[in-house]
DOMINU-462676 format. One record per atom (N, C-alpha, C): residue in one letter; x, y, z. Coordinates in steps of 0.05 Angstrom, whole numbers, plus 32768, in hexadecimal, padded with zeros to 4 digits. Layout:
N
aXYZ
...
//
This chain:
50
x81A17FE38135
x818E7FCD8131
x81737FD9812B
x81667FCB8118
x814A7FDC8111
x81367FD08125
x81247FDF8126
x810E7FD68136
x81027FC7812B
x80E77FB58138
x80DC7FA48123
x80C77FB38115
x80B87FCB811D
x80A47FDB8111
x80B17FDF80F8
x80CC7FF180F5
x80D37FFD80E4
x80DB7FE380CA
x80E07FCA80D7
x80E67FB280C0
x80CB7FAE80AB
x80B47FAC80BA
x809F7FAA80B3
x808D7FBD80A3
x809A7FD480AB
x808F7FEB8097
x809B7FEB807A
x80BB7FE08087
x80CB7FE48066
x80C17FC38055
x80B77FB48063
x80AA7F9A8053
x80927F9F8049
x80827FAF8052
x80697FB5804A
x80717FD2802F
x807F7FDD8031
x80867FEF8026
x80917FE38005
x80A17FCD800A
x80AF7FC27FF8
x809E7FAF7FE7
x808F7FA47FEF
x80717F917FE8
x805D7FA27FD9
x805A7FB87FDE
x80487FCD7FD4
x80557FCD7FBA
x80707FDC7FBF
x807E7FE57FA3
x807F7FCD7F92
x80877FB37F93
x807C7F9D7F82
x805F7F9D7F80
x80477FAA7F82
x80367FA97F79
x802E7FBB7F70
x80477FD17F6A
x80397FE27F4C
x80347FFE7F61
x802E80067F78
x802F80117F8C
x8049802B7F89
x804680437F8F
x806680567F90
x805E80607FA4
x807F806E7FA4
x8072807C7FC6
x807180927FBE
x806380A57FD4
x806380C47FD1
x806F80D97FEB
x807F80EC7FDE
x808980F47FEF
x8073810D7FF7
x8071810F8017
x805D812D801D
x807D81378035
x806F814F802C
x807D8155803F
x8075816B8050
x805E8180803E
x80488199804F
x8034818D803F
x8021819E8046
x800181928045
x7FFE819D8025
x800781A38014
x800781A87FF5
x800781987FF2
x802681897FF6
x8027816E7FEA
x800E81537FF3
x800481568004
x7FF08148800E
x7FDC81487FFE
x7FCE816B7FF8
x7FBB816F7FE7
x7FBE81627FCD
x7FD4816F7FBD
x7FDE81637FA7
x7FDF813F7FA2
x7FE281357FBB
x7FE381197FB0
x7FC9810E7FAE
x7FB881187FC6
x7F9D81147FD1
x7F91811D7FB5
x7F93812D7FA6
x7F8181307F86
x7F8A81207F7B
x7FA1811F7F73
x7FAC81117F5E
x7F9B80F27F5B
x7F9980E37F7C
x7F9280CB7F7D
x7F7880CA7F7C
x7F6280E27F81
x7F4980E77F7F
x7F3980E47F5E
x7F5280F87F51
x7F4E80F17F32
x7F5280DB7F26
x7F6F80CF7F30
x7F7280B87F23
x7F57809A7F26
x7F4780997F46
x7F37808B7F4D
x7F1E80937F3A
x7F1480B27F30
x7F0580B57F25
x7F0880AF7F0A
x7F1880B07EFB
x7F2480AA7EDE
x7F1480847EDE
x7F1F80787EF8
x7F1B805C7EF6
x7EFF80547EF9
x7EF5805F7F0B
x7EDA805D7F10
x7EC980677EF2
x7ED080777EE6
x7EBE807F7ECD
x7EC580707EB5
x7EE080647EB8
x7EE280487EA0
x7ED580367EA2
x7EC280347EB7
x7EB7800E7EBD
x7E9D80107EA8
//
């Protein structure tokens, strides 16, 4: 039986992904870094289109 935390994470999880949202997998702190730029650039790309 699932817990109710874990129901709620996979609803919030699933609500995200209908809003265009992906997940990312980390798994050591590279991958952290790596996503942590990636989303740094992508915010700055947006911020300099306005």
């Amino acid at each position: 039986m699932m817990q109710p935390e874990q129901i709620l994470e996979e609803q919030l999880v699933a609500q995200l992904q209908t809003m265009g949202y992906a997940g990312v997998t980390i798994v050591d702190e590279k991958d952290l870094l790596t996503n942590l730029k990636a989303q740094l650039e992508k915010r700055d790309k947006q911020h300099h289109n306005l």
